[in-house]
N, C-alpha and C positions, 0 to 999 in steps of 0.2 A: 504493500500500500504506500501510496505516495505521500510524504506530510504536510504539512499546513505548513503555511508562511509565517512565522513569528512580526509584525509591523510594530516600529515605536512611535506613535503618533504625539506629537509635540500636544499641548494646550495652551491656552491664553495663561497670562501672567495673574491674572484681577478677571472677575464677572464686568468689570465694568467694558472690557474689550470684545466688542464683536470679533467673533474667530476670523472672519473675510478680511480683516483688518491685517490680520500676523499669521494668515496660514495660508500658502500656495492650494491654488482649487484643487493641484490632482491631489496633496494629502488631504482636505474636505474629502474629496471623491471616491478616497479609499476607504475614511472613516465611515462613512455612510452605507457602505456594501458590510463593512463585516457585521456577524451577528455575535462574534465569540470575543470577550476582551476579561484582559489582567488589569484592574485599578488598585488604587490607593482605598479611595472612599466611594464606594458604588452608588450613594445620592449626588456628591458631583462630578462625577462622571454621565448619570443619566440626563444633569441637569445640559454639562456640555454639549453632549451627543445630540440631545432635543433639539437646542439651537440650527445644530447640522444638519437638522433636518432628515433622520434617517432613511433606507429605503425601510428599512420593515418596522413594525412597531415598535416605539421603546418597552414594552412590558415584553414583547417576545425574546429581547435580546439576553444574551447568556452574561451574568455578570461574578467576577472569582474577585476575592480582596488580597492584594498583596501588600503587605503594610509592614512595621517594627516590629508587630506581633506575630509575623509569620513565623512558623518555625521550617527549620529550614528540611524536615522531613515531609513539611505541606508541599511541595514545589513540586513533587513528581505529579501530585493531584492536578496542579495547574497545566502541565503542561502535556496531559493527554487529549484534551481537544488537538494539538497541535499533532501529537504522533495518529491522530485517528483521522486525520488530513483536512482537518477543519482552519480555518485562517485567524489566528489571532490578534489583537491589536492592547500593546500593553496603554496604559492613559497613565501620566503623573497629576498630582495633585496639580502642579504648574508647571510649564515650561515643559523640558526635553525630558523623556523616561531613562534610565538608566545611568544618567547624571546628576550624584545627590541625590539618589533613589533608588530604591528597594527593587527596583523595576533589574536591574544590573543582574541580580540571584537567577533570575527566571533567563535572562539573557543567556549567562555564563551557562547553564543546563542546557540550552535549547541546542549553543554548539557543541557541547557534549555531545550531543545526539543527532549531530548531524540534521537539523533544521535549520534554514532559510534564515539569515534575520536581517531585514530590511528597515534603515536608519530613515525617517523622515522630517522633511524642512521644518522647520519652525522656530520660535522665540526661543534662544536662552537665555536668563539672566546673567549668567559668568560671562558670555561673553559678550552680549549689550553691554553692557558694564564696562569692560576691559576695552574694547572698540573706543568709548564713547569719553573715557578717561584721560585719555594723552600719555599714560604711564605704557611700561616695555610689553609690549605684548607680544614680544619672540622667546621671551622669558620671565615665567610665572608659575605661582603653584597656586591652588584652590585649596582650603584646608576644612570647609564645611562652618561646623561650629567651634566655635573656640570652651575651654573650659568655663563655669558659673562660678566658682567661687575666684571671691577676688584675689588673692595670693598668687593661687593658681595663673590666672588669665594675666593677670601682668606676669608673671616671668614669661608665656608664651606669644606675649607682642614683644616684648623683649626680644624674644629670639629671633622672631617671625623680623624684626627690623634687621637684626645682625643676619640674619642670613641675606637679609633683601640689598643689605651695604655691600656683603660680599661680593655677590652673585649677580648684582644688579639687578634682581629679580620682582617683580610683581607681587605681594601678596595678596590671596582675594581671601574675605571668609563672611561668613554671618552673622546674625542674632537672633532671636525669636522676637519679631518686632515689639514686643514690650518692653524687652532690653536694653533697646537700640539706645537710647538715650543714656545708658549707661556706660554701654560701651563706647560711646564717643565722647562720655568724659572721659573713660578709662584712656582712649590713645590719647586726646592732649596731654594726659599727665604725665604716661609714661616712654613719648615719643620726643625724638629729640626736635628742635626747632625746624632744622630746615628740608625733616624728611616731611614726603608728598603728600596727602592722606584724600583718595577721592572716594565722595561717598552718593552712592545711587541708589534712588529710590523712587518708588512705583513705578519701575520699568513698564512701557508699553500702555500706562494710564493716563487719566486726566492729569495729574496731578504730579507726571514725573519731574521729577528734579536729579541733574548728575552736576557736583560743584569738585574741583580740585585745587585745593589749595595746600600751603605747605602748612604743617604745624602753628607758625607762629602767626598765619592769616589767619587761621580758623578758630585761635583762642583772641585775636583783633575785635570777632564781629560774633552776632547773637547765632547759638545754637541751631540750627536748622532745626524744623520740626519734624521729628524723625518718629513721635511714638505712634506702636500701632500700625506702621506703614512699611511694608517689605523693603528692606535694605540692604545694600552689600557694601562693604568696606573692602580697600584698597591701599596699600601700602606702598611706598620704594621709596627706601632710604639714601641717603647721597652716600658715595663710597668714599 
């Protein structure tokens, strides 16, 4: 039997973005045809897919949750539509699947087993971000989230600067946007003057804002508003 195509179908960054806005029609046009998909959250998910206008009904459609509570002996479950040559299509919660995503596990297996897996256009916030920055984008690392307790989280901009002095390097990472504001006291404090610090938020929204300034301009002028609002932080320190 022949297997099913594993598909990563990007999503919008925010509900507030029409998918037509950030998604090439033929990935619409893939999304619409499958009936078998790997998500995050299967309410938005359905709420996406709705927009897109399915071919077949959204109650018909087959939906599996892949999430932090997956364990990782649930994955062979997932991935028998696929061996049973049915077409699947993973959804992240935002942006690209398998990037910052749990979506990556069901990836990794599918080449295992010798399944198709077909990468599709769409938004990602790492690298909107990095494009839209003016810092090195030939050289960078993405590090996710950073540690919660404060001790912690300063020594790891600490490092994240020293390697980025080194290296020349980019760093990107996140917050859980109720932190953001914390975290961006965190780098004026523990960042030296004249390293770069560019900060992007609501990519692809009404509401986006990307500023880069160095350290000593951005403790100059009043805090962006940043709570609540999806953000990335960007580093590169001068060597």
């Amino acid at each position: 039997m022949t297997h099913g195509t594993l598909y990563l179908i990007p999503c919008t960054l925010g509900g507030d973005t029409p998918a037509g806005q950030v998604l090439p029609q033929h990935v619409i046009d893939i999304a619409r045809k499958l009936r078998h998909f790997v998500v995050e959250q299967p309410k938005t998910a359905r709420q996406f897919l709705s927009a897109l206008k399915p071919e077949q009904p959204i109650q018909s459609l087959h939906f599996a949750a892949l999430n932090e509570h997956t364990a990782p002996e649930d994955l062979a479950e997932l991935l028998a539509p696929l061996l049973a040559g049915h077409d699947v299509g993973i959804i992240s919660e935002a942006g690209c699947p398998g990037v910052a995503d749990p979506g990556a596990d069901l990836v990794n297996l599918a080449h295992r087993n010798g399944i198709r897996v077909v990468p599709l256009v769409g938004p990602s916030s790492i690298l909107l971000a990095l494009m839209a920055s003016g810092l090195n984008g030939q050289c960078f690392a993405f590090h996710g989230y950073l540690p919660i307790e404060d001790e912690e989280r300063n020594k790891t901009i600490a490092a994240l600067e020293a390697e980025s002095a080194k290296r020349k390097q980019t760093q990107l990472f996140i917050e859980t946007p109720y932190r953001n504001e914390k975290m961006f006291k965190a780098l004026l404090a523990q960042c030296r003057p004249q390293t770069l610090l560019c900060v992007a938020t609501d990519l692809t929204l009404p509401g986006e804002s990307i500023q880069t300034r160095s350290i000593a301009q951005w403790k100059a002028q009043l805090m962006p508003p940043l709570n609540k609002r999806p953000s990335l932080f960007l580093l590169l320190a001068a060597g």
